[in-house]
C-alpha positions as CSV (number, residue, x, y, z in Angstrom):
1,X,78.7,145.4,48.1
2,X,79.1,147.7,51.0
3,X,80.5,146.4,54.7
4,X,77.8,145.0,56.9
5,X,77.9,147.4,60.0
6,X,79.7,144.4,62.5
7,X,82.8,145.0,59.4
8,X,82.3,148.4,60.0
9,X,82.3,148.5,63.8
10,X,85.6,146.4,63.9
11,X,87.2,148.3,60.8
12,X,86.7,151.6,62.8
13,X,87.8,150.0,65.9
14,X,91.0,148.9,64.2
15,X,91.3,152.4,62.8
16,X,91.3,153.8,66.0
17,X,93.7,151.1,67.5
18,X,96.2,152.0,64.8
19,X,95.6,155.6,65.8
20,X,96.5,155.9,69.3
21,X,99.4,152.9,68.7
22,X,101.0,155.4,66.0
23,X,101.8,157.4,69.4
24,X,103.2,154.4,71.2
25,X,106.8,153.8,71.8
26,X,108.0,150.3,71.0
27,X,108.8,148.1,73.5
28,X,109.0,144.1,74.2
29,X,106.2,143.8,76.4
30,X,103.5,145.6,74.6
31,X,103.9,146.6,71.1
32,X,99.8,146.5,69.4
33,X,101.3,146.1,65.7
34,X,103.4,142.5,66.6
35,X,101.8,140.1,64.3
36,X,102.1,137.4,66.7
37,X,99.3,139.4,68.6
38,X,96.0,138.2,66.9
39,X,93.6,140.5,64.9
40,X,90.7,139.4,67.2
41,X,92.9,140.8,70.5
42,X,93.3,143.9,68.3
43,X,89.6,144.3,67.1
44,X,88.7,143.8,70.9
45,X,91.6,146.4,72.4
46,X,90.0,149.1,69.5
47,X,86.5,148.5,70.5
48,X,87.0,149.1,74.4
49,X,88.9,152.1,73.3
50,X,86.4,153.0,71.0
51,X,83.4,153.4,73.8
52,X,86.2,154.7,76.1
53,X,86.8,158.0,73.4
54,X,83.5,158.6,72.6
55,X,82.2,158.9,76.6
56,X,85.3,161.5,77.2
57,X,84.3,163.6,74.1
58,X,83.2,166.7,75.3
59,X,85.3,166.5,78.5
60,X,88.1,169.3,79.3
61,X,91.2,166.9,78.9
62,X,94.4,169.3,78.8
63,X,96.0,166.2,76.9
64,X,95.3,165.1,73.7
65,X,93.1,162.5,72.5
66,X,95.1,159.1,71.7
67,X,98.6,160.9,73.8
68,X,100.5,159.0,75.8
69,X,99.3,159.5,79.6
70,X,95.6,158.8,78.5
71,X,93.4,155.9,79.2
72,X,92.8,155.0,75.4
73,X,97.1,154.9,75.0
74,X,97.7,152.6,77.8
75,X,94.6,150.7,76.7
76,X,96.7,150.6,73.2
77,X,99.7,149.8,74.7
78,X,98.7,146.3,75.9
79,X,97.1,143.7,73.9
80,X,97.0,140.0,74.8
81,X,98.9,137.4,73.1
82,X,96.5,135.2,72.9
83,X,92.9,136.0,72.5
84,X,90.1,135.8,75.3
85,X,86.4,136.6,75.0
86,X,85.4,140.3,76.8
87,X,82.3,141.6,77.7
88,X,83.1,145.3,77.7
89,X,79.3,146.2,78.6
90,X,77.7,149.6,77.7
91,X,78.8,152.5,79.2
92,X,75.4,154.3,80.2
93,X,74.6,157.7,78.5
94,X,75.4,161.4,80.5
95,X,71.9,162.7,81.9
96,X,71.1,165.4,83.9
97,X,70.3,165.0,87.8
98,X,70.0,161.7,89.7
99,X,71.8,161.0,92.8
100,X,74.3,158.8,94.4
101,X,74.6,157.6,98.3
102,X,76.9,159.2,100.3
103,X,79.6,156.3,99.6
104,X,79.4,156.2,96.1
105,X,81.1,158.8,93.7
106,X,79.0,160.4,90.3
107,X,80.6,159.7,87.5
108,X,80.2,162.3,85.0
109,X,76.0,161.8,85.4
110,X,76.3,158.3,84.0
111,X,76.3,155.6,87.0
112,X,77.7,155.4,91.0
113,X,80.8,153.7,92.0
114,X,81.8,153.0,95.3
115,X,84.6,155.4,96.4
116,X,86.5,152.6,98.5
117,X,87.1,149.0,97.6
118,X,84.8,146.6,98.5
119,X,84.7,145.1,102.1
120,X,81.8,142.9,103.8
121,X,79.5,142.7,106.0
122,X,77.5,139.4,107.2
123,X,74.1,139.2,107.7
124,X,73.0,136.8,110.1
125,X,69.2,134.7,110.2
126,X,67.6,137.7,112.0
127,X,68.4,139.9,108.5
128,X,70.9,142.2,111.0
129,X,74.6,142.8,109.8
130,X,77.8,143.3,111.5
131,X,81.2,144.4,109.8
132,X,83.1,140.9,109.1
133,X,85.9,140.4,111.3
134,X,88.3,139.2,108.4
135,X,89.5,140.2,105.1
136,X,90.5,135.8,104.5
137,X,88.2,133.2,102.6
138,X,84.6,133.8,102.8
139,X,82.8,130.9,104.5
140,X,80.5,128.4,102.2
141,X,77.3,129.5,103.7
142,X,78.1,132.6,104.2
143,X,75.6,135.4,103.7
144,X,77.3,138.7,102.6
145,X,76.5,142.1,102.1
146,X,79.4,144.8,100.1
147,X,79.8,148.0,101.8
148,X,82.2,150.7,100.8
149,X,84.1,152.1,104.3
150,X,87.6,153.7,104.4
151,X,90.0,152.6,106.5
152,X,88.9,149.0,106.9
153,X,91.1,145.9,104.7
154,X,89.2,145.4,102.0
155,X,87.7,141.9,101.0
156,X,90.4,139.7,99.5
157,X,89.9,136.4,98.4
158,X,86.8,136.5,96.7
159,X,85.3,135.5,93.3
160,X,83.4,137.5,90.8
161,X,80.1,135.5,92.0
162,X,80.8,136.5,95.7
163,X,81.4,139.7,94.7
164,X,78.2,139.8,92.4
165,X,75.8,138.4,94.8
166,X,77.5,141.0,97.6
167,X,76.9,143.5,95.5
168,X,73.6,142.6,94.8
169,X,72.8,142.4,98.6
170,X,73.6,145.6,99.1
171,X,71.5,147.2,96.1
172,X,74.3,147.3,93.7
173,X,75.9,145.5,91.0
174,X,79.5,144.8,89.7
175,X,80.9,147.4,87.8
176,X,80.9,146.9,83.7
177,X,84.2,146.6,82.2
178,X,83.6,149.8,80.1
179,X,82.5,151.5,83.7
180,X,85.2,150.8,85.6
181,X,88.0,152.1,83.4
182,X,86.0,155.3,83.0
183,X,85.4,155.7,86.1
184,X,89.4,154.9,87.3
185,X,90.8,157.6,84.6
186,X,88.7,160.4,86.5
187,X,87.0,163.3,84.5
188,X,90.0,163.9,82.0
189,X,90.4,160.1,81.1
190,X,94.2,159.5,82.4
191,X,96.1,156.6,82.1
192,X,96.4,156.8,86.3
193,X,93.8,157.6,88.7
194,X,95.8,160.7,89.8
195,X,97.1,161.7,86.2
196,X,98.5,161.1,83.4
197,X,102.4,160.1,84.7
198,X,103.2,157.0,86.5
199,X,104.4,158.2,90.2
200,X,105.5,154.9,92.2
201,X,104.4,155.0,95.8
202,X,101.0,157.4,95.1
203,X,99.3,154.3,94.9
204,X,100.0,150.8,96.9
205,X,101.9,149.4,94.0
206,X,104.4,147.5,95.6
207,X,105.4,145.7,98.8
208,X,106.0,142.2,100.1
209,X,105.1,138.9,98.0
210,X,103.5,136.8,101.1
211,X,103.6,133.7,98.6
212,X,107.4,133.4,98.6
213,X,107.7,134.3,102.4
214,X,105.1,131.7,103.3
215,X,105.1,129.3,100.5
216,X,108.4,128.9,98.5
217,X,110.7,128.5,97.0
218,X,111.0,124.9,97.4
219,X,115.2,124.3,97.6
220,X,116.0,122.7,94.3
221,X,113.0,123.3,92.6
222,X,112.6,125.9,89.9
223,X,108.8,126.3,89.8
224,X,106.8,126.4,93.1
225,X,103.4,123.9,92.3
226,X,101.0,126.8,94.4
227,X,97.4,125.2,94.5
228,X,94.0,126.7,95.5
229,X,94.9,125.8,99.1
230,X,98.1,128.2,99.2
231,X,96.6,130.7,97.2
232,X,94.0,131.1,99.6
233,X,96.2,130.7,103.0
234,X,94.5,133.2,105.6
235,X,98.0,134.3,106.5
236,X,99.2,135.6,103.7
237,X,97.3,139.0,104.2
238,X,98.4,139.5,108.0
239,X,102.3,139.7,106.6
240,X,103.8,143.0,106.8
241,X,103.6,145.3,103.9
242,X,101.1,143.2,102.4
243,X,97.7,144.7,101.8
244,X,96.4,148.1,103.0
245,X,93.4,149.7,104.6
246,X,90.7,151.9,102.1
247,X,92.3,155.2,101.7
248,X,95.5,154.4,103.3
249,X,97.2,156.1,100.3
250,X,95.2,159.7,100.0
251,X,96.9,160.4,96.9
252,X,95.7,157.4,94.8
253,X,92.9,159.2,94.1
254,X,90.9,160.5,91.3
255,X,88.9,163.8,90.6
256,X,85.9,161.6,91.2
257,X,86.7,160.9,95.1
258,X,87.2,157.2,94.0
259,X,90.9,155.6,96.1
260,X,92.5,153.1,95.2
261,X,91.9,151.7,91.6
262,X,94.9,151.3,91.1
263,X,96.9,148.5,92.9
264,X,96.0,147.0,96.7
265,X,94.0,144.4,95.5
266,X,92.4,143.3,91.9
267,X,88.7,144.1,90.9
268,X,86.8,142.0,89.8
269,X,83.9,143.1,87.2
270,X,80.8,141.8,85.9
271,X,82.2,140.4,82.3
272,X,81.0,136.8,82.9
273,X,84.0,135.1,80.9
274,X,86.0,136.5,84.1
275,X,88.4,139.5,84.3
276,X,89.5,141.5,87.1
277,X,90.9,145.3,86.8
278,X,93.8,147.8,88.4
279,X,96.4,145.2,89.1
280,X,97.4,144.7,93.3
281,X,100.1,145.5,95.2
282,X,102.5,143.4,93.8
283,X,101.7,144.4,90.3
284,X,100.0,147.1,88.2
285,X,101.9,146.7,85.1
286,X,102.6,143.1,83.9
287,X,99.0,143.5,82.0
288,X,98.3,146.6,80.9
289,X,99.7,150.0,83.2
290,X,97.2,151.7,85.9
291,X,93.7,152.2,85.1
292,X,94.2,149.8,81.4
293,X,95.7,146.8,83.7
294,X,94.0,143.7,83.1
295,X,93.4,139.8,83.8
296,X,91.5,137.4,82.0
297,X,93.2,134.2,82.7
298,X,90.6,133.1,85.4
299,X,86.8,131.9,85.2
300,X,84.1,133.6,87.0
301,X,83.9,131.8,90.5
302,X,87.8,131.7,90.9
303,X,89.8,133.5,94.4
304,X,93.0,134.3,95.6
305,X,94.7,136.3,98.4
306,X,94.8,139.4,95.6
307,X,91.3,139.4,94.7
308,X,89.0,142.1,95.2
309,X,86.0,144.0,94.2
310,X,84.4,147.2,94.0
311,X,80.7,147.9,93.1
312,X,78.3,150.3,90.5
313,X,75.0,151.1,91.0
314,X,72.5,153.1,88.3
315,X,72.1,156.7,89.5
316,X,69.3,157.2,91.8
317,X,66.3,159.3,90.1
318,X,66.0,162.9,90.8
319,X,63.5,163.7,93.1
């Protein structure tokens, strides 16, 4: 008897895994072929790569398909330990014509993104909105609207169903999983928005860790017990060398006109089990490097200090 076509879909998935992790150099952190990394983390890693491949088909790379410096390699390169339910979503087929607004990039004919991370505006009883004055925790009754601005601090502390309903006010949705990594690779599908090669500094991948400053270490204590409270301290973004305006780092940039997916804060998406994308200042490699970085160890409505958003829309029809 012949495979049913789910078999299929996840043989060919693992086939591809295998591919691009032949190319792979071994290391501690991230080697695909560990057996202590389960099949269903490896059947999910191929899959994502899978729709990845296939939408860049066609493209003028100047790299090779599964080389390191691609999307689909870094992809490879990290796969969780332990499994976690994804929703990678569809990434939408290539058409001709259709439109985006002017604060959104095109993305090869297939959906919008916004060019800047996510920011907010509030919109009071009369329906009228005014730029928020803060980036800190969004208030409980709160009405929100995303907007994508450079050279503002972008919105941290804020879930995925902030982020969705902002998103939603303003016409737009959360990106897809599948979109946003397309999207962050730019047109030749590189493992960085600006290429293929890690350059420190390009993007804001590093600076000051407000917890410790403002938070711990406790003296004598190994662990620090941060809760929700800390996590979400209002301070922690005014530090110094802590998060950055939209655009403040012009070459973190892809051919797109989309800053910033890499580092600054985390993005959330619309995968409802919960994962956020591009890693923050603090960190852009611990799961996954650049535009393959990862989290899916929180739920849906969770919010710290280092989370952010950015939105998708469909593309407008041609008049």
């Amino acid at each position: 008897m012949g495979m049913s076509r789910h078999a299929a879909v996840r043989a060919a998935s693992l086939s591809l895994l295998g591919a691009c992790v032949a190319t792979v150099a071994v290391s501690a952190r991230a080697d695909a072929t560990d057996a202590k990394r389960p099949m269903s983390s490896r059947a999910q890693v191929g899959a994502a790569m899978a729709q990845l491949v296939a939408g860049l088909r066609g493209h003028t790379r100047g790299i090779a398909e599964g080389a390191a410096g691609t999307i689909e390699h870094a992809v490879a390169s990290y796969v969780p330990l332990k499994f976690h339910p994804v929703d990678e979503g569809t990434l939408p087929a290539a058409r001709k014509g259709g439109s985006c607004p002017p604060a959104m990039a095109n993305v090869d004919g297939r959906f919008c993104i916004d060019k800047w991370e996510g920011s907010l505006l509030e919109r009071g009883a009369d329906g009228k909105t005014t730029a928020r004055a803060s980036s800190g925790p969004l208030l409980k009754d709160g009405d929100y609207v995303a907007r994508s601005a450079p050279g503002v601090l972008p919105q941290g502390y804020i879930s995925a169903a902030q982020a969705s309903k902002a998103c939603a006010n303003a016409g737009k949705r959360l990106c897809q999983n599948v979109e946003w990594r397309f999207a962050c690779g730019g047109s030749k599908g590189t493992a960085h928005p600006y290429g293929a090669k890690k350059e420190p500094g390009k993007c804001h991948d590093s600076g000051r860790a407000p917890m410790m400053a403002l938070h711990g270490p406790v003296p004598g204590h190994k662990f620090v017990g941060w809760g929700m409270a800390e996590l979400n301290d209002p301070k922690l973004i005014t530090l110094d060398d802590t998060l950055a305006k939209t655009g403040a780092f012009p070459e973190c940039v892809n051919d797109y006109g989309v800053y910033d997916m890499e580092g600054n804060l985390h993005e959330w998406t619309a995968d409802a089990n919960g994962t956020f994308q591009g890693g923050y200042w603090l960190d852009t490699t611990q799961h996954g490097e650049g535009c393959a970085y990862r989290t899916i160890a929180h739920g849906y409505n969770y919010h710290d200090y280092s989370t952010g958003f950015r939105c998708c829309a469909d593309l407008a029809a041609a008049p």
